[in-house]
C-alpha positions in Angstrom: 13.5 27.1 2.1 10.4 29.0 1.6 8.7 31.3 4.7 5.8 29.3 5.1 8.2 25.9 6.2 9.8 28.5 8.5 7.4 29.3 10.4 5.6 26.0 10.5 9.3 25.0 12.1 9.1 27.8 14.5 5.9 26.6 15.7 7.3 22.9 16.2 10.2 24.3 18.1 7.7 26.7 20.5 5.1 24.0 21.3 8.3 21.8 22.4 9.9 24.6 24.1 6.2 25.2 25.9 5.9 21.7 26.6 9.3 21.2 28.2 10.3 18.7 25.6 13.7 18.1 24.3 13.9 17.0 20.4 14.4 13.5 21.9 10.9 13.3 23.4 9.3 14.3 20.5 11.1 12.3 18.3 10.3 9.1 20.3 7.0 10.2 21.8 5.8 10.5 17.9 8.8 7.6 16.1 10.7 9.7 14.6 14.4 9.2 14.2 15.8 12.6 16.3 17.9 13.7 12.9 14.5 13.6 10.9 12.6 15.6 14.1 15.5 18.2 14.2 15.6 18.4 10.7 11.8 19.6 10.6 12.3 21.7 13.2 15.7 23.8 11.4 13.3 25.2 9.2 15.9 24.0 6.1 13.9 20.6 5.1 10.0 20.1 4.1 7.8 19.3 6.5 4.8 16.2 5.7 1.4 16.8 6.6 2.2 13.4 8.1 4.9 14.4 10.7 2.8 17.6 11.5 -0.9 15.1 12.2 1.3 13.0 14.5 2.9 15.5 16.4 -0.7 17.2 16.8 -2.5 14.5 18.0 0.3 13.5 20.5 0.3 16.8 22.0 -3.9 17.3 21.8 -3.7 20.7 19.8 -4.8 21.6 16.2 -2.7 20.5 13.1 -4.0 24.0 11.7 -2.4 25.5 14.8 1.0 24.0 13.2 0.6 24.2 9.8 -1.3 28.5 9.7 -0.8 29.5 13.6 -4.0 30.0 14.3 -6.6 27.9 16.3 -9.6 27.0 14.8 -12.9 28.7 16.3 -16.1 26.5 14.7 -18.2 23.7 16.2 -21.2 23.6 14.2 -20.1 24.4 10.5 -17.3 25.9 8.6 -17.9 27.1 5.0 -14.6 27.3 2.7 -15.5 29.1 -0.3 -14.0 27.9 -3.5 -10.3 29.0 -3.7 -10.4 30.7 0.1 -9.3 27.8 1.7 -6.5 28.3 4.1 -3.5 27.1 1.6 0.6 26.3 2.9 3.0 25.6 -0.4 5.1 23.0 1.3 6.9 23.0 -1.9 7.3 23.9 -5.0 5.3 21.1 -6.1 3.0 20.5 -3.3 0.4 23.0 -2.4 -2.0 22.2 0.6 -5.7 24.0 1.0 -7.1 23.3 4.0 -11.2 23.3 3.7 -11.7 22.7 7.2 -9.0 25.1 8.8 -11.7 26.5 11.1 -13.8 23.9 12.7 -12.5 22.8 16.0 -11.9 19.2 17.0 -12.1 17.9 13.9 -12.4 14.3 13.4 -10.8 13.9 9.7 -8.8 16.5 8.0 -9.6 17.6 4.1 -7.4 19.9 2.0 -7.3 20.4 -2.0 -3.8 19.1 -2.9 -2.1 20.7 -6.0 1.3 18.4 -7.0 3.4 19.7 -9.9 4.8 17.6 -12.2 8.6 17.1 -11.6 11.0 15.6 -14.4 9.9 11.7 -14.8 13.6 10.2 -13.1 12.8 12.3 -9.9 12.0 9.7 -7.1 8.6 10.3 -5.4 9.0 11.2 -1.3 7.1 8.9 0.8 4.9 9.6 3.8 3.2 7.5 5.9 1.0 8.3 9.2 -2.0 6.3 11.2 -5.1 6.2 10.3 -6.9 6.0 6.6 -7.0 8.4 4.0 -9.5 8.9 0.8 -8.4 11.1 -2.6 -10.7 11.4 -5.2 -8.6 13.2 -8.6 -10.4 16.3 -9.5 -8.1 17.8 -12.3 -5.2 15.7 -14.2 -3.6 12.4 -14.2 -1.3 10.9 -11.0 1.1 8.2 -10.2 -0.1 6.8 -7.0 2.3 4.3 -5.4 1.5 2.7 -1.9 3.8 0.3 -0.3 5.3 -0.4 -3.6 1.9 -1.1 -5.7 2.1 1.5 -8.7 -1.8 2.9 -9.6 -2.3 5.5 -12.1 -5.7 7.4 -11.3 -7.5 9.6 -13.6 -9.7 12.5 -13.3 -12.6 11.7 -11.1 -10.7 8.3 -9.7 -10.6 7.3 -6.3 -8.6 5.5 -4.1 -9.2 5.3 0.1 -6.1 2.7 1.6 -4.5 2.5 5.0 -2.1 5.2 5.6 0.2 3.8 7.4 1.2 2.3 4.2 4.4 4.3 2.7 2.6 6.4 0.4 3.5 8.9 -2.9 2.2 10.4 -5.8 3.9 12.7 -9.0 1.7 14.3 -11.5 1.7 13.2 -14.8 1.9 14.3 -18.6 3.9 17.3 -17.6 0.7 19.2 -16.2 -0.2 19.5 -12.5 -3.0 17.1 -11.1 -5.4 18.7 -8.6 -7.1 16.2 -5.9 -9.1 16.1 -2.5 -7.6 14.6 0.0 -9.3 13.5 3.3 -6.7 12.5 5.9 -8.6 10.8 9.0 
């Protein structure tokens, strides 16, 4: 598994260990099944951006403080200059760019998402998390399925639904799709 899910796993296991939490807590505290919590936390599995939002606002600290290691500093503005967004490659075929890495207390969280198209039989991996989320397709073509409903969105398409809805999307036409994602 890549560095970057390492580390993100390393941070899991230290704000636990800070908190005086065992794997159990956390796993209930945010519904998790324990297997799925202590498989995040090995470092040998993906981690969602779902699972890492839940566990950051149960335990009141920055998702950025899970997903880069560093606290954001900002409360009036925070400028993200095209391409210098903070950016985690979960993946292979997912890469995250955070545009709001900075800004403290954040009330929704944006990133650039960059899926890779994966060979048409591969199933899609589900997430799901509270609150709503809004993706807008900037560059290619996606398969967008929520809670079973198949959409295909095009360049400059947008779709805003409940997240808490199981939720996945693949690129399509063999090229990588390129979209904004706000997560609130």
């Amino acid at each position: 598994m890549n560095e970057q899910i390492k580390q993100i796993a390393e941070r899991l296991r230290g704000l636990r260990e800070v908190l005086e939490l065992t794997a159990e807590d956390v796993a209930k505290a945010c519904e998790f099944s324990v297997e799925e919590y202590r498989h995040a936390e090995s470092g040998n599995a993906d981690i969602s951006v779902s699972m890492l939002q839940k566990i950051a606002r149960k335990y009141g600290v920055e998702m950025d403080a899970l997903m880069f290691g560093e606290e954001p500093k900002m409360s009036s503005y925070f400028l993200t200059r095209s391409g210098m967004g903070t950016s985690i490659e979960r993946t292979k075929a997912y890469k995250y760019q955070s545009l709001a890495a900075g800004f403290m207390n954040r009330k929704a969280d944006p990133f650039i998402v960059t899926v890779e198209p994966k060979d048409d039989s591969a199933p899609l991996h589900y997430n799901s998390h509270t609150g709503q989320e809004f993706n807008i397709v900037i560059s290619g073509r996606m398969l967008m399925n929520i809670n079973g409903k198949e959409l295909i969105l095009n360049e400059g398409d947008s779709i805003y639904f409940d997240s808490k809805q199981p939720h996945g999307m693949k690129a399509l036409d063999g090229k990588s799709v390129k979209f904004l994602a706000v997560i609130v």
